[in-house]
N, C-alpha and C positions, 0 to 999 in steps of 0.2 A: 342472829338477832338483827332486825331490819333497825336505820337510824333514821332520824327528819334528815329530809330533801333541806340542807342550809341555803343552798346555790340557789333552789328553783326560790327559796321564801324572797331571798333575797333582791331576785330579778323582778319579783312580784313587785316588791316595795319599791325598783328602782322605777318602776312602769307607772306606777301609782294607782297599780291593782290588788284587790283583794280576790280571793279563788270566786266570784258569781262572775266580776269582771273577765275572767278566762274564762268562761265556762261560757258565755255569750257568743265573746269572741268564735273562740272554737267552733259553737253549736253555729253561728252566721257562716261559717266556711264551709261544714261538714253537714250540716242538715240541723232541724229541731230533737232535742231531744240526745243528741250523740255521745255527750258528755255529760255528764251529774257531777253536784258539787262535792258529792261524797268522796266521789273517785278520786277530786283533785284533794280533796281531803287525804286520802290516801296515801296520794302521791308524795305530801306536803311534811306528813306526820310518820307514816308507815314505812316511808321509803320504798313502798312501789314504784315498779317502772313501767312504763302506760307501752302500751300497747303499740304497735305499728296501722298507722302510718302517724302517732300520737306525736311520737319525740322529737322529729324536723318541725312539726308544724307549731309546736306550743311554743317549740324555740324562737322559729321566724318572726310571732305573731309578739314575741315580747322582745325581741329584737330591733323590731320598727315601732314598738310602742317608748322604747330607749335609747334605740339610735346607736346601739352596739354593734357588735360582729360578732360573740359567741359563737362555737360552734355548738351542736348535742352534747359533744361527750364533758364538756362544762357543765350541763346540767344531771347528764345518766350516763356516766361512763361505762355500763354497762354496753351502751350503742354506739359507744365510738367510732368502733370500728368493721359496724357494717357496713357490705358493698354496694346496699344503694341505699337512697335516705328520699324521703316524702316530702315532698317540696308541695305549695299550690301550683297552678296550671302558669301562673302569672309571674311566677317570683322571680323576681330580676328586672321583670321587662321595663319596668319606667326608667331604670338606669340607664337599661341598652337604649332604650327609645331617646333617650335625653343627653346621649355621650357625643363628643364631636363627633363619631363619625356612626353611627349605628349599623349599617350594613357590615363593619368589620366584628363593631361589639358584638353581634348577630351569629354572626362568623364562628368568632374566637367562645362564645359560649358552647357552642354546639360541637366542636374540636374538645374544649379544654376536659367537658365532661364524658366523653365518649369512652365508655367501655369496648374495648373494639375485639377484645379474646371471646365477650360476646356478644356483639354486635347490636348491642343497645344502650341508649342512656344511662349516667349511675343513679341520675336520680328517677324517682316516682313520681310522678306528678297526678294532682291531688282535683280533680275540677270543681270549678270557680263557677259562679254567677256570673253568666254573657256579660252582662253591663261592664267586668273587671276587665275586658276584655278588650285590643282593640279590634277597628273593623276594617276589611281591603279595600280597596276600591277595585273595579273590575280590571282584571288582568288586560292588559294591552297588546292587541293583536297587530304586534308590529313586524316586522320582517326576522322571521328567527335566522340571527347566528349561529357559527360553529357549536358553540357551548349548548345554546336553547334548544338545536336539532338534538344533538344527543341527549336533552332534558327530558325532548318531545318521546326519541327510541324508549327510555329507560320507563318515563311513567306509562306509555303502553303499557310495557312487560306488568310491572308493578297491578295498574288495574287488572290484568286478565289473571291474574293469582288469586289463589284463593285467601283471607283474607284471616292466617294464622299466625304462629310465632315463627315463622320460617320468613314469613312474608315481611313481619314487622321488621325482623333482624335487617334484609334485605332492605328494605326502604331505609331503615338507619342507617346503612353503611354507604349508602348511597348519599344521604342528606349531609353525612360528615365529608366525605368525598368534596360534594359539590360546593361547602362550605372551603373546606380549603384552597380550590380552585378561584372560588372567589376571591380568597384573601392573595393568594399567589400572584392575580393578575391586577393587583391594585382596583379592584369595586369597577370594571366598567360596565355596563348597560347590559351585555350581552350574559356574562355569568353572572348578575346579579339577576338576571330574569330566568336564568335556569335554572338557580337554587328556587326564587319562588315558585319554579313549576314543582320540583320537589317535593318541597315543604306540605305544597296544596294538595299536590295526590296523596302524599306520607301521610298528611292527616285525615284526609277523608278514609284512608285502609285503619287507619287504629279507630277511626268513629266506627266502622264498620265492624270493627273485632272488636268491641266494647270497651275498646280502653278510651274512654270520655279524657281524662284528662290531659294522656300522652298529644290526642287530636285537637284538645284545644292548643298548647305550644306549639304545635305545628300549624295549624291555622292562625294563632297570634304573630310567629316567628315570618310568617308568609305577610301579613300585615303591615309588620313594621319596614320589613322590606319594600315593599312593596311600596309606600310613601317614603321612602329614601332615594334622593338626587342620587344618580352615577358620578363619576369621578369626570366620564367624558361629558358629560351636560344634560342625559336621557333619564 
């Protein structure tokens, strides 16, 4: 016998929503229509557990409506403990954008989360409305370093692949790669501009293999970069 969700009612009141309030929210994320009040009725009363990519996102979106850090399995311990969790395309970025040093916060995101036994993100990421999004300014055709040549060898390879899970894997492990090089050499000019070559090709291969929101974080992630000072002054 299923019991009421006490956790999610609870979070509801701390946000100072009622289930249409969610149900908005949500539906403004995920499209019109995606969500019914019924369901979260469901959820609330029945002790249903919503569906994927449902339990990251209902979390996150009453987490910033309260200013918590819950994680999911606070709300559906049921999902604790899967291996990847459904984030939006966006989630995090205003922090990294806004931290002393963003190019490392940049960095350490895309290391911390790395599934690396298989060669991709833990999270899902969820796409967002462009506007959530930021924007690059054009890449700078400056004189490539050590680093930015091998940026330049690797996204060759990358674009002349066909644009699969093989391919994806490959661009991840490359972007985590180049991530840490940057953090290893203290942010200067030279690997901070080969991680956003990166970034830029990684995301245009998941726009290309349909995964919209894997490519927007890699185009956002290329962004913030991208308006972030070097350590050496570039």
């Amino acid at each position: 016998m299923r019991h009421p969700n006490h956790a999610l009612a609870e979070q509801l009141a701390s946000a100072g929503w009622r289930p249409p309030q969610l149900v908005a929210a949500v539906n403004a994320l995920l499209g019109n229509d995606y969500l019914s009040r019924s369901t979260v009725s469901e959820w609330l009363h029945a002790g249903r557990v919503p569906r994927e990519p449902l339990p990251a996102i209902v979390t996150q979106l009453l987490n910033e409506a309260t200013g918590r850090s819950l994680p999911v399995s606070d709300l559906w311990p049921q999902t604790g403990l899967a291996p990847a969790w459904a984030v939006p395309a966006d989630n995090g970025l205003d922090a990294i954008a806004n931290s002393p040093s963003p190019a490392v916060a940049l960095a350490d995101d895309w290391i911390r989360h790395a599934d690396r036994h298989q060669g991709r993100d833990r999270r899902r990421f969820t796409p967002v409305p462009p506007s959530a999004l930021p924007s690059a300014p054009p890449i700078c055709e400056a004189p490539a370093g050590p680093w930015t040549a091998i940026a330049l060898a690797v996204t060759e390879q990358i674009t002349c692949l066909p644009p699969g899970p093989t391919t994806l894997r490959f661009a991840h492990r490359q972007t985590v790669t180049f991530a840490e090089t940057l953090a290893d050499t203290a942010q200067d000019s030279d690997t901070a501009m080969a991680l956003v070559r990166i970034l830029t090709t990684a995301g245009n291969l998941a726009r290309r293999a349909g995964a919209g929101g894997l490519a927007q974080r890699y185009h956002a992630s290329s962004a913030i970069l991208s308006r972030t000072p070097s350590r050496d002054g570039t």
